[in-house]
N, C-alpha and C positions, 0 to 999 in steps of 0.2 A: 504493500500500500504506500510505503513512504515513498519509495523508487518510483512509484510513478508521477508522484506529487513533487519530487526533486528535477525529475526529467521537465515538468511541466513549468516550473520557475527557471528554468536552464533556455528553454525556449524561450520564451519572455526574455530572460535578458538578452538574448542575443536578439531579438526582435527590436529593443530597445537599440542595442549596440547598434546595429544598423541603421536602424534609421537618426540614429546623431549621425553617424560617420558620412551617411550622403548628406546630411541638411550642412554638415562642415563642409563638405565638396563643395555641393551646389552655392553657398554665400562665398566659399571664395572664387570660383568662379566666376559670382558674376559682380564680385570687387577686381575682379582683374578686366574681366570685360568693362567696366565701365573706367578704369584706369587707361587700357587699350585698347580700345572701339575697332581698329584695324584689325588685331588678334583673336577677334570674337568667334568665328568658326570654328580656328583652329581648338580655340580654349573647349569651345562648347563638347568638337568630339573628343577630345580628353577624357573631360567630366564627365560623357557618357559612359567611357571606358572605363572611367574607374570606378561610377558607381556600377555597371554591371560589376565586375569582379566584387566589389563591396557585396555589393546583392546573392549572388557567388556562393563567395564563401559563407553569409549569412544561412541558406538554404541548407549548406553542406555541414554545418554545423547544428541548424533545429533538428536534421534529418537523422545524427547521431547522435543529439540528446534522445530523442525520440525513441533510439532506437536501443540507445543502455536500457530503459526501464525493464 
């Protein structure tokens, strides 16, 4: 019973952890875009890239909390 309830807060926080980590991306991103209006493409596919892998590894991590219990 407790293992599954340990798995189920393990989730959560990586749910959490993730979503800072892109909302950190995304506001510097678009403090660099407005710093560099020229750069703004390039930054934007970056961002994207790096939150997919953020997103990523967040998945690959609920999937084996999930999966200790």
């Amino acid at each position: 019973m407790l293992s599954g309830s340990v798995a189920g807060i393990g989730a959560g926080l990586v749910t959490i952890g993730a979503g800072l980590g892109i909302g950190l991306v995304g506001a510097s991103a678009v403090g660099a875009m407005a710093r560099q209006p020229e750069m703004a493409a390039k930054i934007q596919v970056t961002m994207l890239i790096v939150a997919a892998l953020v997103e990523g590894t967040a998945l690959f991590c609920a999937v084996i909390c999930l999966l200790g219990k």
